[in-house]
PAVEXMAR-702289 format. One record per residue (C-alpha): residue in one letter; x, y, z. Coordinates in steps of 0.5 Angstrom, whole numbers, plus 500, padded with zeros to 3 digits. Example, Ala and Ser with C-alpha at 12.3 -4.5 7.8 and 13.67 -1.06 7.14 Angstrom:
2
A525491516;S527498514;
// end
This chain:
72
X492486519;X499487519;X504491514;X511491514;X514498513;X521500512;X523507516;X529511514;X532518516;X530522510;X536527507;X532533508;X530530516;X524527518;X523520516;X521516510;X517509510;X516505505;X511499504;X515494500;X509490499;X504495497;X508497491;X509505491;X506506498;X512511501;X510516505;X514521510;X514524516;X517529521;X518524526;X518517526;X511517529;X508521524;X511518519;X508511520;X502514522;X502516515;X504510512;X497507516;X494512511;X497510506;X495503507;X487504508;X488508502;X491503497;X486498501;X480502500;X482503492;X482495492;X475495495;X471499489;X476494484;X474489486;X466492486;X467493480;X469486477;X462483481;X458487476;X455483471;X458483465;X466483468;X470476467;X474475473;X480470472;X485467477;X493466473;X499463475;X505466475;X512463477;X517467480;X525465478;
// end
C-alpha cells in the first residue's frame, strides 16, 4: 500500500510530513528519514483504529450502510 506524504522544512528545524489523505495525519522528524518513518507509524496507527472500527460495525445489532456524496 502506498501513501502519499508531504515533507517541509519545519521553522523550528527538523522536518514535518503530512498525510493529506488521512485527515490529521502530521508528524515530524529531525531529519527527513526520521520524519517519514514516523509518518509510517503514523499511518499503521490510523490503519489500525480503522481495523477495530470496522470489528465493531460486524458485531450483530451494528446497522452498516454505504452514502453517496457528490464533490462540487
Amino acid at each position: 500500500m502506498k501513501f502519499q506524504v508531504v515533507i517541509t522544512p519545519a521553522e523550528d528545524g527538523g522536518f514535518s510530513v503530512a498525510v493529506p489523505v488521512l485527515e490529521g495525519r502530521y508528524t515530524h522528524g529531525k531529519k527527513q528519514e526520521e520524519a517519514l518513518e514516523n509518518a509510517k507509524k503514523a499511518i499503521v496507527s490510523y490503519l489500525e483504529g480503522v481495523g477495530k472500527i470496522n470489528r465493531i460495525l460486524l458485531k450483530d445489532g451494528v446497522d452498516f450502510k454505504e452514502i453517496q456524496i457528490t464533490l462540487k
